[in-house]
C-alpha positions, 0 to 999 in steps of 0.5 A: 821551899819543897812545899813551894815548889810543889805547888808550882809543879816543880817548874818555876823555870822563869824563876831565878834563885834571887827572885825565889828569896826576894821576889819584890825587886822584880815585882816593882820592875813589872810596874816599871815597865807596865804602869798599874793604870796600864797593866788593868787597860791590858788585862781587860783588853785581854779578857775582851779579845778572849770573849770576841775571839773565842770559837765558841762563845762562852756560855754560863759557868765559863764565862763566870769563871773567867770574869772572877778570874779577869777581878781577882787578877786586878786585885792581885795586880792593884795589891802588888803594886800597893805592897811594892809601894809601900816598900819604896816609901820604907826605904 
């Protein structure tokens, strides 16, 4: 757990004892309150608004950057919600 906490930078204040041992009752909440078919509509309204409102425009590496991380963050919300998925089939 200290290797855990480490990585977070020991700040894990939105984290509850409960959700650090168990965190999938909260992760299948998220998709409760924010459907995945929602929750990728956001997520690219997001990274749209961040590319019209940045003040200076993104250019080359940042740009980059931010759409791998705008894909990976889908992946990561499409895995998330296959796994707690999958869990409540399980039950």
């Amino acid at each position: 757990m200290e290797e855990i906490l480490k990585a977070l930078n020991y700040q894990p204040v939105d984290i509850s004892d409960e959700d650090f041992d168990n965190p999938v009752p909260t992760i299948s909440y998220f998709f409760v309150n924010h459907p995945i078919h929602e929750s990728r509509t956001k997520l690219w309204e997001l990274y749209e608004g961040w590319i019209h409102f940045a003040a200076e425009s993104p250019e080359g590496e940042e740009l980059t950057d931010m759409l791998f991380f705008y894909n990976q963050l889908v992946e990561l919300l499409n895995l998330c919600y296959v796994f707690t998925q999958k869990i409540e089939l399980n039950k």
